[in-house]
PDB file of N, CA, C and O in Angstrom:
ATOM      1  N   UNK A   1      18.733  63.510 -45.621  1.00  0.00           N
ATOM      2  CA  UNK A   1      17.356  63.432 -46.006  1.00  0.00           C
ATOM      3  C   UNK A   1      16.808  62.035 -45.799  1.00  0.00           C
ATOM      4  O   UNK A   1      15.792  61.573 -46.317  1.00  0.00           O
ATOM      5  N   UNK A   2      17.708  61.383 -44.891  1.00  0.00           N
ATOM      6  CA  UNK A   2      16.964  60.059 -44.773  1.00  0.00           C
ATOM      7  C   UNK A   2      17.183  58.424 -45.726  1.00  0.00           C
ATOM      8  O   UNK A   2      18.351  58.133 -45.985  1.00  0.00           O
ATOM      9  N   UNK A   3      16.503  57.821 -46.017  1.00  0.00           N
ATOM     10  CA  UNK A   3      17.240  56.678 -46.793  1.00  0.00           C
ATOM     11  C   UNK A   3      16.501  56.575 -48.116  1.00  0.00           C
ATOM     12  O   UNK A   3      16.597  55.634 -48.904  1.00  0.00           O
ATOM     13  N   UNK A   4      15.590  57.893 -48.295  1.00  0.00           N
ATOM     14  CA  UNK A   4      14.574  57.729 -49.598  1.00  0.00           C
ATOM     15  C   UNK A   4      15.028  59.069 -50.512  1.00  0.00           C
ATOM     16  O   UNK A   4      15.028  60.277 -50.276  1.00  0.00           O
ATOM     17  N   UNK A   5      15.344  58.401 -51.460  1.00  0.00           N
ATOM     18  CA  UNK A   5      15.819  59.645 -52.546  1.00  0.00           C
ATOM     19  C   UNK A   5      14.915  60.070 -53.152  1.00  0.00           C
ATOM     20  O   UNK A   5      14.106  59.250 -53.587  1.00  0.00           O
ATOM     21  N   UNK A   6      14.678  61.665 -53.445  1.00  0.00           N
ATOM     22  CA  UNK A   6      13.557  61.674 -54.110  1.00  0.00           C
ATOM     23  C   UNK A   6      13.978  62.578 -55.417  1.00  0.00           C
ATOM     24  O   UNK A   6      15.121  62.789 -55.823  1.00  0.00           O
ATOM     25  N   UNK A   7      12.997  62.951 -55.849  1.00  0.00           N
ATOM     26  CA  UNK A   7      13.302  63.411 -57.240  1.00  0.00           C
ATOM     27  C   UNK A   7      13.218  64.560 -57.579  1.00  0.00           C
ATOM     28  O   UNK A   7      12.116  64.951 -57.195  1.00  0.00           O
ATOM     29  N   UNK A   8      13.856  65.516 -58.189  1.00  0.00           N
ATOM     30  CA  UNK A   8      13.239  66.880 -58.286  1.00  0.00           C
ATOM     31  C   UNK A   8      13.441  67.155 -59.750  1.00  0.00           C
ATOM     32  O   UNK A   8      14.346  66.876 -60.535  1.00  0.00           O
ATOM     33  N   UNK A   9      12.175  67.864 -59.868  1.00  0.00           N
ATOM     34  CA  UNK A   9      12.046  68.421 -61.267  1.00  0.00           C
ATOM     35  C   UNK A   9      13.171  69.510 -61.753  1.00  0.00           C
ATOM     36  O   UNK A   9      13.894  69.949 -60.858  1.00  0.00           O
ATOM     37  N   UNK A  10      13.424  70.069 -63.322  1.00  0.00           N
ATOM     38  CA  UNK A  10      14.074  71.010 -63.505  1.00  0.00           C
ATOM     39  C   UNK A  10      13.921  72.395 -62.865  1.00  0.00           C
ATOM     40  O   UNK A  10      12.749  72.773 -62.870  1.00  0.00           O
ATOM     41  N   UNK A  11      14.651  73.113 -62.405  1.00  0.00           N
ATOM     42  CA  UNK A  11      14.454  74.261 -61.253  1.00  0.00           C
ATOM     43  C   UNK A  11      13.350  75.509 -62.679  1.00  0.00           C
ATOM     44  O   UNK A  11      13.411  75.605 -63.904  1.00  0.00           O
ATOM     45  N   UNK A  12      12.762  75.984 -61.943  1.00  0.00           N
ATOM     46  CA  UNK A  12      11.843  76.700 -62.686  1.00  0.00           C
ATOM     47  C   UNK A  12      11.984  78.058 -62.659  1.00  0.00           C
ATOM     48  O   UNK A  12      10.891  78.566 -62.409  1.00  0.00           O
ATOM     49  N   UNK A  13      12.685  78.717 -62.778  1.00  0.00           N
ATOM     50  CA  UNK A  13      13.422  79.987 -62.792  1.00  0.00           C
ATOM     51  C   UNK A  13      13.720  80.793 -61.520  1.00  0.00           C
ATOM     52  O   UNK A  13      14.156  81.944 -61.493  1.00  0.00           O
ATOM     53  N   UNK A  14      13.410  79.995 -60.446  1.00  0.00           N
ATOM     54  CA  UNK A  14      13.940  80.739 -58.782  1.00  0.00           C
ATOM     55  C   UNK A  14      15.794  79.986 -58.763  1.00  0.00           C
ATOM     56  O   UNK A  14      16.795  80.472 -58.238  1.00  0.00           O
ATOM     57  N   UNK A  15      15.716  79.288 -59.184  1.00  0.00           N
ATOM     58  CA  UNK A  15      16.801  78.510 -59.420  1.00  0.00           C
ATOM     59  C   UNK A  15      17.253  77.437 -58.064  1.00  0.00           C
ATOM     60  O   UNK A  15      18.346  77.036 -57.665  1.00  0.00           O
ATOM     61  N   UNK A  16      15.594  77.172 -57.523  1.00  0.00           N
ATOM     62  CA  UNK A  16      15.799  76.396 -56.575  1.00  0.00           C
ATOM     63  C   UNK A  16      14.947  75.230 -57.327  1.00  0.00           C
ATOM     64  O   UNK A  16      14.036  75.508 -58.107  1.00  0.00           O
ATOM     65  N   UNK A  17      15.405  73.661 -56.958  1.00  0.00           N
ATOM     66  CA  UNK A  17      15.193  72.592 -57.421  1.00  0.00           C
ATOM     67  C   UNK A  17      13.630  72.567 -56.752  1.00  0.00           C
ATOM     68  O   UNK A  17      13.320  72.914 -55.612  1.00  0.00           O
ATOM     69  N   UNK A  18      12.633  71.979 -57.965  1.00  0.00           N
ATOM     70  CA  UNK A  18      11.085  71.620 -57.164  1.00  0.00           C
ATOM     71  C   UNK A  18      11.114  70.258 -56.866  1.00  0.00           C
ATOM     72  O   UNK A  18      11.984  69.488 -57.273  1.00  0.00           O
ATOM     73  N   UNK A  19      10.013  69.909 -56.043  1.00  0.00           N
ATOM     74  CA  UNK A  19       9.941  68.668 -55.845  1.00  0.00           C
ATOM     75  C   UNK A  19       8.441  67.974 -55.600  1.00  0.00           C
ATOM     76  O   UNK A  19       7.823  68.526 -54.690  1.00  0.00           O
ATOM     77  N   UNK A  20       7.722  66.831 -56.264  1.00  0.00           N
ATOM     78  CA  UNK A  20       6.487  66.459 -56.372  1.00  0.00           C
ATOM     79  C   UNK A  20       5.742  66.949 -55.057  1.00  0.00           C
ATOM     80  O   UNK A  20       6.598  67.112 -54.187  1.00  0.00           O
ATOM     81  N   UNK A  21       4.496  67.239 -54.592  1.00  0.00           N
ATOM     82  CA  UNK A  21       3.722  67.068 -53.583  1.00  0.00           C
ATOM     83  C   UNK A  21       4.062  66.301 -52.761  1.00  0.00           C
ATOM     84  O   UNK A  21       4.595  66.491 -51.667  1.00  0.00           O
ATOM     85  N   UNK A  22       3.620  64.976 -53.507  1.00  0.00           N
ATOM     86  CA  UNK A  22       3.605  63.746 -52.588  1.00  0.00           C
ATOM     87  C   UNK A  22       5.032  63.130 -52.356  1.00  0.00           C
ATOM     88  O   UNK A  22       5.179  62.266 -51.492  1.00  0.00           O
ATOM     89  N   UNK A  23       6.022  63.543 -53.076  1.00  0.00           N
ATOM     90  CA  UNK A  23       7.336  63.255 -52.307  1.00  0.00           C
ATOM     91  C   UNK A  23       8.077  63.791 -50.978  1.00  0.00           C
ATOM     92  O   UNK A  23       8.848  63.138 -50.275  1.00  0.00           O
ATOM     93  N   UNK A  24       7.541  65.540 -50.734  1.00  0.00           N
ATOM     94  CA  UNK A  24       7.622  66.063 -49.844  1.00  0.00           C
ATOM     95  C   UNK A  24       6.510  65.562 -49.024  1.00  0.00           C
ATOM     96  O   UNK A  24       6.940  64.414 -48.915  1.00  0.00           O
ATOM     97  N   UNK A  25       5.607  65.550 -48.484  1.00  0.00           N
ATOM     98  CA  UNK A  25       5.001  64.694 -48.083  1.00  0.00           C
ATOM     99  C   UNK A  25       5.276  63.495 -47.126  1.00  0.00           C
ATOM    100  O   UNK A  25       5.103  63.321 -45.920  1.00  0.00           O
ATOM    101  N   UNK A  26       5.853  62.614 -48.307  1.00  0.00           N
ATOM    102  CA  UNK A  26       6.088  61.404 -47.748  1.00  0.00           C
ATOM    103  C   UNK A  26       7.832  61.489 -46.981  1.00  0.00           C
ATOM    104  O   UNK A  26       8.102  60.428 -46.420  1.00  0.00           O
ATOM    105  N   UNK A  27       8.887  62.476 -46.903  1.00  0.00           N
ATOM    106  CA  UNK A  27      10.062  62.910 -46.568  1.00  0.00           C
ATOM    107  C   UNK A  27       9.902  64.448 -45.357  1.00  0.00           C
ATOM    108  O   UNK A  27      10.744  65.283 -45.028  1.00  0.00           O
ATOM    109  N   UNK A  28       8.224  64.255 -44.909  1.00  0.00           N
ATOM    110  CA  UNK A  28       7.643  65.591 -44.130  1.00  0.00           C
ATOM    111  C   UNK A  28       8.562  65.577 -42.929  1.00  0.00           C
ATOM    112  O   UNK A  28       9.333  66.531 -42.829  1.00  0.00           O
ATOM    113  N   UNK A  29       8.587  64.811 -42.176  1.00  0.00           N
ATOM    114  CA  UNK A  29       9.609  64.049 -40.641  1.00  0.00           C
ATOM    115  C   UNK A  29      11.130  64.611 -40.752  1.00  0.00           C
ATOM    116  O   UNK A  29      11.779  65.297 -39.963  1.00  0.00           O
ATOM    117  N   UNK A  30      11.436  64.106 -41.930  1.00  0.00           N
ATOM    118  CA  UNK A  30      12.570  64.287 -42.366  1.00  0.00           C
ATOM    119  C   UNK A  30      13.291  66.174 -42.461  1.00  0.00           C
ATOM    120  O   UNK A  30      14.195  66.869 -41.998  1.00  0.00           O
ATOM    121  N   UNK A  31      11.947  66.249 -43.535  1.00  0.00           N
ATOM    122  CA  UNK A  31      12.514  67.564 -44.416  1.00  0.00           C
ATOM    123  C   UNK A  31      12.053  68.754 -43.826  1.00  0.00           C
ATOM    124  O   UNK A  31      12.789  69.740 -43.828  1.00  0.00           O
ATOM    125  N   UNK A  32      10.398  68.813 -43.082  1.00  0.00           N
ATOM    126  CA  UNK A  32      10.219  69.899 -41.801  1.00  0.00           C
ATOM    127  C   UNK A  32      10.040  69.572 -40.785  1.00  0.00           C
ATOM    128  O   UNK A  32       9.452  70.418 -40.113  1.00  0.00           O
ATOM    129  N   UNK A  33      10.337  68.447 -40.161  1.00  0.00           N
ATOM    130  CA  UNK A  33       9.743  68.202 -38.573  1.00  0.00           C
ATOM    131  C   UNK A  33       8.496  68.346 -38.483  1.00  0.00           C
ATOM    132  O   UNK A  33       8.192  68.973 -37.468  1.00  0.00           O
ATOM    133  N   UNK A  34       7.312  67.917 -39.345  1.00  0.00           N
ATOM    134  CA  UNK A  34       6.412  67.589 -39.316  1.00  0.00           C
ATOM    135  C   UNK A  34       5.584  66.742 -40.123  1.00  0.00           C
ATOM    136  O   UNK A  34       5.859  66.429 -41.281  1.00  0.00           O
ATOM    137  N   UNK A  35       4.460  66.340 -39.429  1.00  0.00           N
ATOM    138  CA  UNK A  35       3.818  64.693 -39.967  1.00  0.00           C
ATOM    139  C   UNK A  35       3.610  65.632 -41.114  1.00  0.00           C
ATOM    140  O   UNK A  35       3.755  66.843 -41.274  1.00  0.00           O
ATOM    141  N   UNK A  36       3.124  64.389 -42.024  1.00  0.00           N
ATOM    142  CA  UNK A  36       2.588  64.929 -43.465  1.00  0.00           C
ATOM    143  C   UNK A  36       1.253  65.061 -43.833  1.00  0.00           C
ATOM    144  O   UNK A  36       0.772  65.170 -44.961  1.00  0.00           O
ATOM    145  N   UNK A  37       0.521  65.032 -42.356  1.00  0.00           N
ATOM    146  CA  UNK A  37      -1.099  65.443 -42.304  1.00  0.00           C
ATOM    147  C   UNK A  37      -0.797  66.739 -42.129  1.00  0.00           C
ATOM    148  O   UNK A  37      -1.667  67.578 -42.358  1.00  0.00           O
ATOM    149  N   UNK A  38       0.556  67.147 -41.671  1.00  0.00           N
ATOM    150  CA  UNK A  38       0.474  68.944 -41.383  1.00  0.00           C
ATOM    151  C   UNK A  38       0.886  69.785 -43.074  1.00  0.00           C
ATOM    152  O   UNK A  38       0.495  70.910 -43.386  1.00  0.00           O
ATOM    153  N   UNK A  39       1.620  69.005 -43.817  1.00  0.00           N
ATOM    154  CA  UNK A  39       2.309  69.573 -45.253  1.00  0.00           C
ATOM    155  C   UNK A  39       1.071  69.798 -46.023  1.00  0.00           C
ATOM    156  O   UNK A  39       0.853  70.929 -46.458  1.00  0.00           O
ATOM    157  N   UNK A  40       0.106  68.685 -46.270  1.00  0.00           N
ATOM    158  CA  UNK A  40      -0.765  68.178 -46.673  1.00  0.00           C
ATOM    159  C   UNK A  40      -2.353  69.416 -46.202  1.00  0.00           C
ATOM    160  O   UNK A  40      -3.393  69.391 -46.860  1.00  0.00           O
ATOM    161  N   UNK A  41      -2.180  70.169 -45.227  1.00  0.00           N
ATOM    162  CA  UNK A  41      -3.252  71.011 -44.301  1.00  0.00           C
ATOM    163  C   UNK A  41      -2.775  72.367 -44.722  1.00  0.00           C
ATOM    164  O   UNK A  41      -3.514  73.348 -44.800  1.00  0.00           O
ATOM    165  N   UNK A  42      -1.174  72.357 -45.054  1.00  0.00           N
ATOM    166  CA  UNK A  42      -0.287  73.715 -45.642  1.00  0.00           C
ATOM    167  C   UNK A  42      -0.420  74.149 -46.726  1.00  0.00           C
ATOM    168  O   UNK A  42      -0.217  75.302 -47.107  1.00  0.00           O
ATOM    169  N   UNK A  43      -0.824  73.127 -47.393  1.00  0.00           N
ATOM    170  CA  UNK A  43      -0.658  73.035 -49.164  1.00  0.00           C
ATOM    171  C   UNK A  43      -1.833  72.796 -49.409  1.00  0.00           C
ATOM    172  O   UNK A  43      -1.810  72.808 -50.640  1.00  0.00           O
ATOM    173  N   UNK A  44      -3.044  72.547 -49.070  1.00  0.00           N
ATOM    174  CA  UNK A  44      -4.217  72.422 -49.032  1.00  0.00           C
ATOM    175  C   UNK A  44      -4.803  73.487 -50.455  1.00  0.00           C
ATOM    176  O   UNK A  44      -5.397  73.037 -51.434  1.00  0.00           O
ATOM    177  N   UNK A  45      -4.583  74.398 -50.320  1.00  0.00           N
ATOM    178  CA  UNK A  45      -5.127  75.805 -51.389  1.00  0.00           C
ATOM    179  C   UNK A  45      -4.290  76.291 -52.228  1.00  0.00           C
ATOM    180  O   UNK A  45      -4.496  77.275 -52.938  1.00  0.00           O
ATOM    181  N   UNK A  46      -3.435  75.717 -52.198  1.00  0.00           N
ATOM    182  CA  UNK A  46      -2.249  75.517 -53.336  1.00  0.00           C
ATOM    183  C   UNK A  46      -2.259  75.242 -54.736  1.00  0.00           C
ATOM    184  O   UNK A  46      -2.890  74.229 -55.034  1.00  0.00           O
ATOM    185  N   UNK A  47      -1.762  75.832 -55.620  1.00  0.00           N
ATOM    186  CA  UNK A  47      -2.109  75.112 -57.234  1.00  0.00           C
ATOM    187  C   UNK A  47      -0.762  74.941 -57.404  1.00  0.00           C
ATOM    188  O   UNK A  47       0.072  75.751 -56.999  1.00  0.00           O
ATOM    189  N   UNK A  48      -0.430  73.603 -58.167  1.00  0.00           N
ATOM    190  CA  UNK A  48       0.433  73.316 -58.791  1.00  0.00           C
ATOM    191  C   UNK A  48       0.986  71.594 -58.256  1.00  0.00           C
ATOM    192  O   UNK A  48       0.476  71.191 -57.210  1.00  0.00           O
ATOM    193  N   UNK A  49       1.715  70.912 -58.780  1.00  0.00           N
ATOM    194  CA  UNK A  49       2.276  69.671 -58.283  1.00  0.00           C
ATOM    195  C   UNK A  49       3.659  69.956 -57.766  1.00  0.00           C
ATOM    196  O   UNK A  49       4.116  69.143 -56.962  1.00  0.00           O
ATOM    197  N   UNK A  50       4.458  71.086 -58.142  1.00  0.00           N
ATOM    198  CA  UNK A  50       6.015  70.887 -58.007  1.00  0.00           C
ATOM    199  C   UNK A  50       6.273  71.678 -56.990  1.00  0.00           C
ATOM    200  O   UNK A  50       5.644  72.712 -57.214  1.00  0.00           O
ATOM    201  N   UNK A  51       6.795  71.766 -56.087  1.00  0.00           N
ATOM    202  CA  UNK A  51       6.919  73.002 -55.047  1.00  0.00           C
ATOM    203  C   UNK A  51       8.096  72.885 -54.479  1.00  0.00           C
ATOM    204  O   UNK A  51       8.283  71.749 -54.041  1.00  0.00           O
ATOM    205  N   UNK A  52       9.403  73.992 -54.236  1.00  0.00           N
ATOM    206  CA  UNK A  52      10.645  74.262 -53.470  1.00  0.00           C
ATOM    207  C   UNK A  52      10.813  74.019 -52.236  1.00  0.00           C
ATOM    208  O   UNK A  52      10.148  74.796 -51.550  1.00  0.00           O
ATOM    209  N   UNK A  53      11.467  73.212 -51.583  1.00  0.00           N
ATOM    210  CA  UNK A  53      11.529  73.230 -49.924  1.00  0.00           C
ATOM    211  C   UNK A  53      11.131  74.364 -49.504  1.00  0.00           C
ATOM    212  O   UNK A  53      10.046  74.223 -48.941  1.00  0.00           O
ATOM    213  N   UNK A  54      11.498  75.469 -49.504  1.00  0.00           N
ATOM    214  CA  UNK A  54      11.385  76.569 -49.496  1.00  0.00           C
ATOM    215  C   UNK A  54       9.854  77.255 -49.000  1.00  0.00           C
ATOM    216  O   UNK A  54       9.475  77.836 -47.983  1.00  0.00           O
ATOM    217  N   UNK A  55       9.227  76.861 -50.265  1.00  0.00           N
ATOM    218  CA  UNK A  55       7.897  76.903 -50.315  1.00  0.00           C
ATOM    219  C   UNK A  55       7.299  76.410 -49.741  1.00  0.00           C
ATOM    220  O   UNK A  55       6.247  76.982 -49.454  1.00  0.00           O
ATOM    221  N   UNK A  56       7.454  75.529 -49.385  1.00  0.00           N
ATOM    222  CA  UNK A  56       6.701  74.566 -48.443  1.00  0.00           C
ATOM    223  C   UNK A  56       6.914  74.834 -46.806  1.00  0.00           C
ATOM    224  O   UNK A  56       6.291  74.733 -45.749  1.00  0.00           O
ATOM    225  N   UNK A  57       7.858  75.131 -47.175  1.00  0.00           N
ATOM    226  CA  UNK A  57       8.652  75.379 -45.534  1.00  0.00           C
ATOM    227  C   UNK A  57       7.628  77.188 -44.902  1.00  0.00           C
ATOM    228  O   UNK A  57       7.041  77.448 -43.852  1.00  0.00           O
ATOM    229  N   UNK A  58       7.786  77.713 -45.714  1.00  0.00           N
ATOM    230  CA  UNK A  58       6.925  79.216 -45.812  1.00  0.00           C
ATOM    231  C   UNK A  58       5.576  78.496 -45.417  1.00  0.00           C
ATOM    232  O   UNK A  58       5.214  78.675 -44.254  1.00  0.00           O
ATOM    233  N   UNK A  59       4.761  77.684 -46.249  1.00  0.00           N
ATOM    234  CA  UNK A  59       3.566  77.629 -46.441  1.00  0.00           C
ATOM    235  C   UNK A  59       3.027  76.791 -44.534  1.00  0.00           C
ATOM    236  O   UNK A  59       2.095  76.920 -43.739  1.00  0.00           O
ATOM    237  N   UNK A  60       4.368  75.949 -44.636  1.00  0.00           N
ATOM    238  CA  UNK A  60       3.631  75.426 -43.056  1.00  0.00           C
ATOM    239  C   UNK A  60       4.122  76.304 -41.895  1.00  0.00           C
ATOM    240  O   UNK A  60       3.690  76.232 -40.745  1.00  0.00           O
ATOM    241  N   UNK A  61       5.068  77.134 -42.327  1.00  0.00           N
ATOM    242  CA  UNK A  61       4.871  78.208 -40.844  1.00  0.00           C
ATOM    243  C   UNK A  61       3.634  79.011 -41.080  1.00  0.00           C
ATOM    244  O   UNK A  61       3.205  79.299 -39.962  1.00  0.00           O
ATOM    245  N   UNK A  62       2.917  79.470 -41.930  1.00  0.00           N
ATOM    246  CA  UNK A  62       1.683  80.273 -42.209  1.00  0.00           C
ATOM    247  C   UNK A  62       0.723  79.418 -41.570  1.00  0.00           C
ATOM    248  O   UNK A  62       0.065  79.851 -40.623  1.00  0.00           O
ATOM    249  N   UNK A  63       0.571  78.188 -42.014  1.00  0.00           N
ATOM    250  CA  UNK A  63      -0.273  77.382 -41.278  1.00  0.00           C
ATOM    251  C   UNK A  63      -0.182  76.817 -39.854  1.00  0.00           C
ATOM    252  O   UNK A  63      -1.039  76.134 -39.293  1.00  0.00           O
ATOM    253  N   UNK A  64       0.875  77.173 -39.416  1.00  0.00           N
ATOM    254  CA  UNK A  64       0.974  76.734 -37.433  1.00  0.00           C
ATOM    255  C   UNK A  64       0.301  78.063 -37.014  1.00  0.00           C
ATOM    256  O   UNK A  64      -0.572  78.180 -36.154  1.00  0.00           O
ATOM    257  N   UNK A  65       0.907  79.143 -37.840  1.00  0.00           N
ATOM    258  CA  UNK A  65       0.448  80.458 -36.590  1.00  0.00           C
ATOM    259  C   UNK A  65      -1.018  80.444 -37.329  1.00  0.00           C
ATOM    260  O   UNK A  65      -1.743  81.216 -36.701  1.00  0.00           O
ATOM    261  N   UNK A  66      -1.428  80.100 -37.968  1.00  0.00           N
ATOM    262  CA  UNK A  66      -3.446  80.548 -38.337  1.00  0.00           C
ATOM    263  C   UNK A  66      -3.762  80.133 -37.236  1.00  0.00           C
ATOM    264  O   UNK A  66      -3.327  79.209 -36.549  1.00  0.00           O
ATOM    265  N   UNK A  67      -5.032  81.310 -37.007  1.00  0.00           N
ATOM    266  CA  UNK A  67      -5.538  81.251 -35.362  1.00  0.00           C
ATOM    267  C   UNK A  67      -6.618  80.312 -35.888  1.00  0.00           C
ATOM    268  O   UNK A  67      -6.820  80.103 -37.085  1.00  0.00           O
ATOM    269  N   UNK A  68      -7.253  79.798 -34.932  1.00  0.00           N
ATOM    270  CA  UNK A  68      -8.447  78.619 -35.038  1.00  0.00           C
ATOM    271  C   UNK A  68      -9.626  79.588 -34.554  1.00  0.00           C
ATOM    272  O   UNK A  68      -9.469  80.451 -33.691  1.00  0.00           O
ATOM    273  N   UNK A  69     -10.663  79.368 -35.132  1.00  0.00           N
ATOM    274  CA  UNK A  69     -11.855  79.870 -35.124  1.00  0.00           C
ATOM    275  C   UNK A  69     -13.073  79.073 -34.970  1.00  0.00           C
ATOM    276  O   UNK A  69     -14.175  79.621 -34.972  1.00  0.00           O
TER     277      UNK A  69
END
């Protein structure tokens, strides 16, 4: 994951570890192969601060294939 440790909250009953917005974010290169103007465009309509790799990882393949209009 690179040379920046980040932090994750207590797992919230999926029993996968969450992790701040802006830590995924700033570990985007790292953690999906993409800038963090793209995580940031994924998560856009999103509620909440804590979110699963997982989740995130879901949320920016939804957002590559949205067709442009």
């Amino acid at each position: 994951m690179g040379g920046k440790k980040i932090s994750k909250t207590p797992e919230a009953g999926s029993g996968m570890p969450r992790y701040e917005l802006k830590e995924l974010k700033a570990q985007a290169k790292e953690l999906f192969g993409v800038r963090a103007e793209v995580v940031a465009g994924a998560m856009h309509d999103t509620d909440g601060q804590h979110f699963s790799i997982a989740e995130v990882q879901g949320k920016i393949q939804q957002f590559m294939k949205a067709k442009v209009v």
